[in-house]
N, C-alpha and C positions, 0 to 999 in steps of 0.2 A: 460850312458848319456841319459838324456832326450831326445824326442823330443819338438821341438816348438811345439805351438799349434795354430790353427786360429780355430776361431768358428763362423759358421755361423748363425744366430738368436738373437731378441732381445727379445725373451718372457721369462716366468716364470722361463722356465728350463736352459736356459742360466745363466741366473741372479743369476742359486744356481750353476751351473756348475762350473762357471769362477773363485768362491772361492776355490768350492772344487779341480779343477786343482793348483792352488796355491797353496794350504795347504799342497799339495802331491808332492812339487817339479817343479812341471811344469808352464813355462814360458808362459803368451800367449801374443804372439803377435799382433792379428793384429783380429777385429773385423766385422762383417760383418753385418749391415740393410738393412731392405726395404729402406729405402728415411738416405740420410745424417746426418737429426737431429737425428731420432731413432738414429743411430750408434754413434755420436757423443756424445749425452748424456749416454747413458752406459757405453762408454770406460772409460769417466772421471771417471764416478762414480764410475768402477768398478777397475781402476789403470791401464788402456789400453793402449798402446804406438799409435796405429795403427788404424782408424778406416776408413769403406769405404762402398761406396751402389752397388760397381761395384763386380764381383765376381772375376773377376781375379786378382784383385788387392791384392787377399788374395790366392789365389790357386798358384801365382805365387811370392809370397811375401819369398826372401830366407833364412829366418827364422824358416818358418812355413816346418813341415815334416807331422805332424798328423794335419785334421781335425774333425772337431766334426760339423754335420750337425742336426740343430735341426729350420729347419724354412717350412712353409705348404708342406704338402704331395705332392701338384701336382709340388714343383719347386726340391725334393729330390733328383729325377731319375739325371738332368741334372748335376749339382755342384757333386755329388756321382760320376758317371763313367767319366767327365773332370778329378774330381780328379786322380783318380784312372789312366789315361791315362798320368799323368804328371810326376808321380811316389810317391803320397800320400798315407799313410796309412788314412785309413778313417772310424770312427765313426756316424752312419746316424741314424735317424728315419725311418716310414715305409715310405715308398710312396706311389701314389694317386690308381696305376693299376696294374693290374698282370702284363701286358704288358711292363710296369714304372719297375715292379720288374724284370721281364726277362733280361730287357737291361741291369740292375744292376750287375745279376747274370752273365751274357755274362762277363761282364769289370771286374768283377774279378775274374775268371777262367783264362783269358787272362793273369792277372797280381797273381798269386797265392803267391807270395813271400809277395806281401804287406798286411797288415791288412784290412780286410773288415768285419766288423761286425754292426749287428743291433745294435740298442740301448735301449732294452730292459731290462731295469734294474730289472725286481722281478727276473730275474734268477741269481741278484747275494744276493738278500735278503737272509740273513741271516737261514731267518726262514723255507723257500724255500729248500735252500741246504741242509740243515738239512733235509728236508723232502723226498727230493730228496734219499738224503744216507740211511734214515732209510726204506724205499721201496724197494731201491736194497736190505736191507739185510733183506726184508722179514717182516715188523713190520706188515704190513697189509695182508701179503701172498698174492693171487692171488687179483689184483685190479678188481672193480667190477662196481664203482659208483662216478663219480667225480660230485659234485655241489658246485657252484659258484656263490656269491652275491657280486653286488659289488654299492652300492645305493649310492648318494652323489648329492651337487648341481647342477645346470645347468655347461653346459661347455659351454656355448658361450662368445664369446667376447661381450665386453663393446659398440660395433659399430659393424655393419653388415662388415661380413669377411667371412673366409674359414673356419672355423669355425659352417657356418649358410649354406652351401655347402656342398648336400650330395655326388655331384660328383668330388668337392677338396677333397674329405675326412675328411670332418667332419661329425660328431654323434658320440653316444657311442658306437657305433660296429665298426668302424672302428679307433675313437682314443684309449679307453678304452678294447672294444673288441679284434682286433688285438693282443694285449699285453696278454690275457688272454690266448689265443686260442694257441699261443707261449708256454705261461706254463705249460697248460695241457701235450702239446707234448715232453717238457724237464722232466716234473715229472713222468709222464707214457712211457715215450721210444716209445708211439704208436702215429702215423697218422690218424684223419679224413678219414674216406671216403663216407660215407653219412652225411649230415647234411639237416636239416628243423628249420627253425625261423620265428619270428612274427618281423615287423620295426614299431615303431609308432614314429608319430612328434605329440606331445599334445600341446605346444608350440609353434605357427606358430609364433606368434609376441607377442612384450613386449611392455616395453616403450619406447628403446632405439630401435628397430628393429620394424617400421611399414611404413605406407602408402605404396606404390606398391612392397617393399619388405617382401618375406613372408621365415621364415625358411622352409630348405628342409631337412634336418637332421635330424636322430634319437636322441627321447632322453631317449626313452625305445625298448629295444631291449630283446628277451629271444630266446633263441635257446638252441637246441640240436644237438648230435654228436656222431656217431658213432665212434670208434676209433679202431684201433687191425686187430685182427679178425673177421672174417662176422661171422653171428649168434651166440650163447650162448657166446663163447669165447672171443667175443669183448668187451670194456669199453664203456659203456654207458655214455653220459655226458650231463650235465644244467647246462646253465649260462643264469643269468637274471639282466640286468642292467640296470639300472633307476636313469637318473639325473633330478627327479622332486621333488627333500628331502631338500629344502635349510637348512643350519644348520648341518646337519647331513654328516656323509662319514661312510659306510660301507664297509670292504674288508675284505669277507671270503670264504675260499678254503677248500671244506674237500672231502677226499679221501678213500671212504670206499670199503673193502676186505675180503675177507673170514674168517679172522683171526682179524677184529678190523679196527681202522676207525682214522687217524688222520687230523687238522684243525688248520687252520694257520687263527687265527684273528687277520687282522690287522699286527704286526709285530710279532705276540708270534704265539707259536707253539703249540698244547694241542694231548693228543693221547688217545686211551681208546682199549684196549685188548676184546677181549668175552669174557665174565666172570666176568669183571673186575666191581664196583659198581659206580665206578668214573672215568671223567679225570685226566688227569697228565696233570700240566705243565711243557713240556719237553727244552723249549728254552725260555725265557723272552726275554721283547725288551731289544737290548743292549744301549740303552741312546741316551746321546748327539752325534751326528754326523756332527756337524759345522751348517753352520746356518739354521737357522728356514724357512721356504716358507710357507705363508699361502695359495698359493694358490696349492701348491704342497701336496696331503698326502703322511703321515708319510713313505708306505710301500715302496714310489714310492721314498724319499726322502733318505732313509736308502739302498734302494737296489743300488742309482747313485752313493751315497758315497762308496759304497763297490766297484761297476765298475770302479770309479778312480784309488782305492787303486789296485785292478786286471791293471789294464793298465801299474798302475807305476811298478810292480812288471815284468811286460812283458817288460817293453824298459830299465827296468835299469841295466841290467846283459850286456846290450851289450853296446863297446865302438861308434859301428856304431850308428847316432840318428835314422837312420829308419828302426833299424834290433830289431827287437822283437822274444818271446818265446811265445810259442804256450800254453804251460802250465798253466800259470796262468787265460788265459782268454777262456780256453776249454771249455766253459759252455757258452760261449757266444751265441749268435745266428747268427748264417752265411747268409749272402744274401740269399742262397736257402733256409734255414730256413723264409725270410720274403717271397717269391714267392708262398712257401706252406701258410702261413699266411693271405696273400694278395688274393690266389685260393679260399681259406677258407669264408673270408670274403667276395669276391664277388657271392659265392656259397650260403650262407647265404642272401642276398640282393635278388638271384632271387627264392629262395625257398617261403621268404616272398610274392614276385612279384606272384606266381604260387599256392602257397598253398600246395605246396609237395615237397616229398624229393627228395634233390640234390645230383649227385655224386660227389666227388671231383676232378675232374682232374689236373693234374699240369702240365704247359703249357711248352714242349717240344723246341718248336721252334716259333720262331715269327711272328708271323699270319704277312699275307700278309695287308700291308696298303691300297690295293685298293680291297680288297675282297671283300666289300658290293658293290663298283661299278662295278666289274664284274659280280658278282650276277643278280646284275639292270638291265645290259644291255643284258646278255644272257635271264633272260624273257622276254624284249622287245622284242630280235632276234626271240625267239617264238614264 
């Protein structure tokens, strides 16, 4: 049996979500916006029973078992562990802070039966897993070099938002980058521990974003990353992402190793041996995948349809609605998988600040909320 569904968000990814949960079996119930009209006009459109701006009205709504949290980074942390305290399996985005991720990760340690995972779709892309399996079994033998392009339009909203907020969590290192940073760690089995990057805003304002509001967000970002092993033995890594291409969306990944190098463009998969004169293509895109998002690419669009299909496969073996298998959705990314992502990404933010390399550390326990006022006053005291 299925679970219900409620979803929180009225953006892009909602709007491809709530079919592809339907197409798979699942029910949803009950809708969630910022203000009233948003939610009221998607439920119609979208065949909604339920629509609301209040969040309990969906966390508490007894239909709903799983939610699907896809609305700004800084409101994630909250709606994620209520959920999770009421006895929701839960589906989320990243959130805005490590701090934001730590409290996540507390609430589902606490609650380990229920489902808590990120919402990082290319780890269910197609092209990905495949690249993933042919790694384990050696196609590239020892990893050596991972680079990352990922170029496409502006990501900002149509109206100054969180979006145009580099400390909501907007820019492409934190909406775009995060998700990257995620795959390297799924494809390579290794963790970051030093990283150094450059942030740039080229972009302060347009025409729809001026007079005393200026953007603070990246929308070129490039960094590097140590991964593995300290010295020779580690995976060296680049990523460089730039949404100043209108027109254009570039997403490519290649993975080169002692024994050959393969590269996932876009949704296909290509690979090439030492020795070899050419690439192979080893996976094509697999087609239609229900419906189109123009504002969505292809890889991001093909890997949520596959994490559907993963979710339905996890709640339908059991007659309980909010008992799921671990199985199908193994590949997932788990809260402390976004905490190390979220380290990563804030580690990246001050290496640009600095101009040199960051360590990674992943935050243990949760820093004291009055620790800069203690700070303050013991140098007064002095």
């Amino acid at each position: 049996m299925l679970p219900g569904v409620g979803v929180f968000g009225t953006g892009s990814t909602a709007r491809v979500l709530v079919p592809l949960l339907q197409a798979e079996g699942f029910e949803v119930h009950a809708l969630w916006g910022r203000s009233e009209e948003e939610a009221c006009c998607l439920a119609k459109e979208l065949g909604i029973p339920f629509h609301t701006s209040r969040s309990d009205d969906v966390l508490l709504h007894q239909d709903v078992d799983l939610v699907c949290i896809y609305i700004p980074p800084s409101m994630t942390r909250q709606i994620a562990v209520k959920a999770l305290g009421i006895g929701k399996n839960v589906v989320c985005e990243k959130a805005a802070t490590a701090v934001d991720s730590f409290k996540m990760v507390t609430a589902a340690r606490y609650y380990p039966q229920l489902l808590s995972m990120m919402g990082n779709t290319l780890r269910f892309l197609p092209a990905f897993v495949a690249m993933r399996q042919l790694l384990v079994e050696g196609y590239v033998r020892d990893i050596q070099v991972c680079d990352v392009r990922v170029y496409g339009p502006s990501l900002l909203d149509q109206s100054y938002g969180w979006t145009c907020e580099e400390l909501m969590g907007g820019g492409g290192l934190h909406i775009v980058g995060s998700a990257i940073i995620d795959l390297l760690s799924y494809l390579t089995g290794t963790r970051a521990h030093r990283v150094h990057g450059l942030l740039r805003t080229f972009v302060q304002q347009n025409n729809l974003i001026r007079g005393i509001r200026r953007v603070t967000s990246d929308d070129f970002c490039f960094f590097q990353m140590l991964m593995g092993g300290t010295g020779s033995s580690g995976v060296c890594c680049t990523v460089t992402l730039n949404f100043n291409m209108p027109g254009s969306f570039v997403h490519e990944v290649m993975i080169v190793g002692s024994a050959g190098r393969l590269v996932a463009r876009g949704t296909e998969l290509y690979g090439q041996r030492n020795g070899s004169k050419c690439e192979e293509l080893l996976l094509a895109d697999a087609g239609g995948v229900g419906p189109e998002a123009k504002e969505m690419p292809r890889p991001h669009l093909q890997g949520l349809s596959s994490m559907v299909k993963a979710l339905r496969q996890s709640f339908q073996a059991h007659e309980e609605r909010r008992s799921w298998s671990r199985g199908p959705v193994a590949s997932a990314p788990t809260f402390e998988d976004g905490l190390y992502v979220q380290t990563v990404v804030e580690a990246v933010k001050q290496s640009s600040s600095s101009g040199e390399w960051v360590c990674v550390e992943i935050m243990s326990q949760e820093p004291d909320p009055n620790h800069n006022l203690c700070e303050a006053l013991q140098r007064n005291k002095n």
